[in-house]
N, C-alpha and C positions, 0 to 999 in steps of 0.2 A: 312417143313422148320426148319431147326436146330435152335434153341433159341440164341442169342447174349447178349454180354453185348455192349451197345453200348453209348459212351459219346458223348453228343451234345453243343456245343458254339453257342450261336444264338436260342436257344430255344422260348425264348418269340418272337421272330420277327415273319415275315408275313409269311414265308415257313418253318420256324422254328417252329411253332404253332401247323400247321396242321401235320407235320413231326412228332414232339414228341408223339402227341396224334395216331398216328398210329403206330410206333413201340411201345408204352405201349397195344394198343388193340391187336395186334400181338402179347401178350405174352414176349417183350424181355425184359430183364433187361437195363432201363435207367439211368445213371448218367449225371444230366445238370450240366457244371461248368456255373457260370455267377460272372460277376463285384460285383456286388452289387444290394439288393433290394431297389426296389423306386416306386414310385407309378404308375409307365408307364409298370412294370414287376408283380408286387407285387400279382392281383388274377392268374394271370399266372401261378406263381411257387408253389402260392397256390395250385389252383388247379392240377399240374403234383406234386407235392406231395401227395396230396390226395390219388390220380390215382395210386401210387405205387414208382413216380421216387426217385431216391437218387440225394438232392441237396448240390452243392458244391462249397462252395462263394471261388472266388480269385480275390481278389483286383485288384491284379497286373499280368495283359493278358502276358506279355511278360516274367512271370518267369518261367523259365523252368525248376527249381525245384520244386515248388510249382504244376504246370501241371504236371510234371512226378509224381508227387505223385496220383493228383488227377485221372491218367490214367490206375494207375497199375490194373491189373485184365480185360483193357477193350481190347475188339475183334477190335471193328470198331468205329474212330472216324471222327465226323463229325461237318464241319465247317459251317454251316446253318446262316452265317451271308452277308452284303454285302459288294459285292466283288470291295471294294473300291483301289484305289494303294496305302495306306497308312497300309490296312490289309493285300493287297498282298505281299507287300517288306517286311515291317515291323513287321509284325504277324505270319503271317502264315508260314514262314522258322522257326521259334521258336517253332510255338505249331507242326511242322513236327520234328524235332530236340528230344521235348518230348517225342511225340507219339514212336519214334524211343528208346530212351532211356526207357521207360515203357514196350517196348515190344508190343504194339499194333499190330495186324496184316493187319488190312485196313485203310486206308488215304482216307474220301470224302472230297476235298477242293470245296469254294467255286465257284460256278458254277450257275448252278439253271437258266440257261438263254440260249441265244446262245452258240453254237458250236462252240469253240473255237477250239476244235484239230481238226476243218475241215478249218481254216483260216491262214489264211497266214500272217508271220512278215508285219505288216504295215497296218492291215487291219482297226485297229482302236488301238488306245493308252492302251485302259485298256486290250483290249485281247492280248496285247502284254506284259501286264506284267503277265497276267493269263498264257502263256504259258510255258515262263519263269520258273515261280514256276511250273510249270506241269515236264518241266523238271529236277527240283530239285525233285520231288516228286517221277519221277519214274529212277531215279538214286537212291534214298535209299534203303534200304533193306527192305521198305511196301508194300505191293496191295494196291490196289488204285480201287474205281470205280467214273466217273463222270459222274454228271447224271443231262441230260441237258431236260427241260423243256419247251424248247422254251419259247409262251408268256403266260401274266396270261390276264382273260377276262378283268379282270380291267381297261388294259394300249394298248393292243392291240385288242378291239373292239371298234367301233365308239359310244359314250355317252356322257354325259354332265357332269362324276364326276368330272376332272379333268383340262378340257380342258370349254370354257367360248364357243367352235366351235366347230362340230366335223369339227377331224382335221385328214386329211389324206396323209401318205410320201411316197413320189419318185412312183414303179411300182404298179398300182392296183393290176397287175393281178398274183404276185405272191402271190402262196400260204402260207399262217401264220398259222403256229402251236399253237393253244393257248387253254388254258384249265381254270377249274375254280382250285384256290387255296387249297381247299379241297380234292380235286382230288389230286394235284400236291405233296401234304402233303403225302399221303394216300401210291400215286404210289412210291413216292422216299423213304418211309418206311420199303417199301416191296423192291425194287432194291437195297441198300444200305446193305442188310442183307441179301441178294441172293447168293447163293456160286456158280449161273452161270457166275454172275456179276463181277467177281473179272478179274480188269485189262482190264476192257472191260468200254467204255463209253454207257449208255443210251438213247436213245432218246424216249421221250414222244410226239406219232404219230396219237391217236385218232383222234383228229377234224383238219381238215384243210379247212379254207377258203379265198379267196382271199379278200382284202379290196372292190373291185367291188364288190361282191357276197352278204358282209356284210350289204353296202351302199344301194342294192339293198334292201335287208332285211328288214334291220332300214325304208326305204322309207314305204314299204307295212306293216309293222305294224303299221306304224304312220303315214299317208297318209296326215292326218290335223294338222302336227308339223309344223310351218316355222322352218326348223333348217337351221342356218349359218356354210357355209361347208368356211372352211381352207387348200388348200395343200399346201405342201412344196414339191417342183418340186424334180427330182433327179439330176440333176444340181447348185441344189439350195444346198439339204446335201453334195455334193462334194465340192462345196466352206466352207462351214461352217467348214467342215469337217478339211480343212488344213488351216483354217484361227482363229478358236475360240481357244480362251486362257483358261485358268482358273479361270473364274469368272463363278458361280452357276446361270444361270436366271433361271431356270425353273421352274412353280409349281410345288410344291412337288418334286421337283428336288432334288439328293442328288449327284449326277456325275456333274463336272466341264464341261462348254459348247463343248469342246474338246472331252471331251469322251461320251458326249451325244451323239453328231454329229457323232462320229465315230461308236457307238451303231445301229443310225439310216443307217448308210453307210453299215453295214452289213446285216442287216434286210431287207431294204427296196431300195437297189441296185443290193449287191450281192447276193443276199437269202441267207445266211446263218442261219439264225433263225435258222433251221433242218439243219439237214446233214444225212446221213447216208454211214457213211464210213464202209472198212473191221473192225474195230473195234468198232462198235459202233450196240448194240443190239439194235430190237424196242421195245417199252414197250407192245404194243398191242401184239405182238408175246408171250413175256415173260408173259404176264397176259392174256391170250385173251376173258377170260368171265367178266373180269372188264365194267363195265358199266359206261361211264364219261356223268358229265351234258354237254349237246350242247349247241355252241355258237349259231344256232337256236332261243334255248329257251330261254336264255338268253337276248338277243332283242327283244323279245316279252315282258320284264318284265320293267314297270314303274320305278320301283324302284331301278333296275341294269340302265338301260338308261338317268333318270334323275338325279338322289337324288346325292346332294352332300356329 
């Protein structure tokens, strides 16, 4: 694999974390831009300094002088932050704009999740604006790869971090893609800086299970838990779906009830979590001696299933 320089946004976050530290162990040349250091960033950037990256404060996300500078010299930039409508309208046409004006050669905008180029206008609010900017992105003069993750074990396997129930939506018995964060870091290091990748979307296909299969699991490992099961019917995401506004309830919720709902309509209605279209590589094909932790083992572990 040919060496990269590669500038990352979103580095300290949760797929941004695992990301950086694997394209630094892959040997590539890092540049992280970020806002500003503070103490929720701070042993972070320590650390990917350390580690070799070059760090590069800009105040101000929306300058595209200051980002075109901060880009010049880079192959592949990546937007490893979340893919809020606030960063999709507002951000991300600016730092594409940049990238454009520095010369960059690849564009990863933010993604990390469902299948968006496998969904259709209306599917849900915020993958209508992610498409949007997909088509601004590939009307420029970039490559582009998008590199879609499905879910992380966190949020899509049945536990107690999150959730006061486990809580399960709409069809059991479709299949969920989901992997541990490490992993998700690691595999989108190595895609992102793949020169089979360019212009092709990713999908990460190791582990699949159905929320039955899970349920099942969780039961037999913990046979003497009373746990309080929660569904939310798919009747139930269909109303929410075209009825919730803009108010945030969710724990640790950071999407407006709107695009939650419409998150949930995708995943757990229409399947689209995965996809695998003509454009869209597997990761297991493109890696196939990668070894990923199983959601399996992961339900065997106390401390993955309870600990807040």
């Amino acid at each position: 694999m040919n060496k990269k320089h590669v500038a990352v946004i979103g580095a300290a976050g949760q797929v941004g974390t695992p990301l950086t530290k694997g394209l630094l162990s892959l040997g590539h040349k890092v540049t992280i831009i970020f806002r500003a250091r503070n103490t929720h960033n701070e042993a972070k950037l320590t650390e990917f300094e350390t580690l070799g990256a070059t760090l590069v404060e800009c105040p101000d996300m929306k300058n595209v002088n200051a980002l075109t500078k901060a880009l010049r010299g880079v192959d592949t930039f990546v937007a490893s932050v979340p893919g809020s409508k606030e960063i999709i309208q507002k951000f991300e046409p600016l730092w594409l704009e940049a990238a454009v004006k520095a010369g960059v050669k690849r564009f990863v905008p933010t993604e990390f999740g469902a299948h968006t180029q496998a969904l259709e206008m209306g599917d849900g609010e915020i993958f209508d604006q992610k498409k949007r900017f997909h088509d601004l992105l590939m009307n420029s003069s970039l490559d582009w790869t998008i590199f879609y993750n499905g879910g992380i074990f966190d949020y899509f396997m049945p536990n107690l971090r999150f959730f006061s129930k486990i809580t399960t939506f709409g069809d059991l018995d479709i299949p969920i893609y989901t992997h541990d964060i490490a992993d998700i870091g690691y595999l989108a290091a190595m895609a992102v800086t793949d020169d089979r990748t360019v212009n092709r979307c990713v999908q990460l296909d190791y582990n699949a299970l159905t929320q039955n299969e899970m349920l099942t699991q969780l039961k037999n490992n913990w046979p003497d838990t009373p746990f309080e099961y929660e569904h939310f019917s798919t009747e139930y995401i269909i109303e929410q779906k075209e009825s919730s506004g803009d108010e945030i309830t969710a724990k640790k919720g950071a999407e407006t009830d709107k695009e939650r709902w419409g998150i949930n309509y995708v995943i757990y209605v229409i399947d689209k979590l995965a996809a695998f279209t003509d454009q869209t590589l597997r990761a297991s094909e493109l890696y196939p001696d990668y070894v990923c932790k199983r959601p399996q083992d992961a339900l065997k572990n106390a401390k993955f299933v309870f600990e807040e």
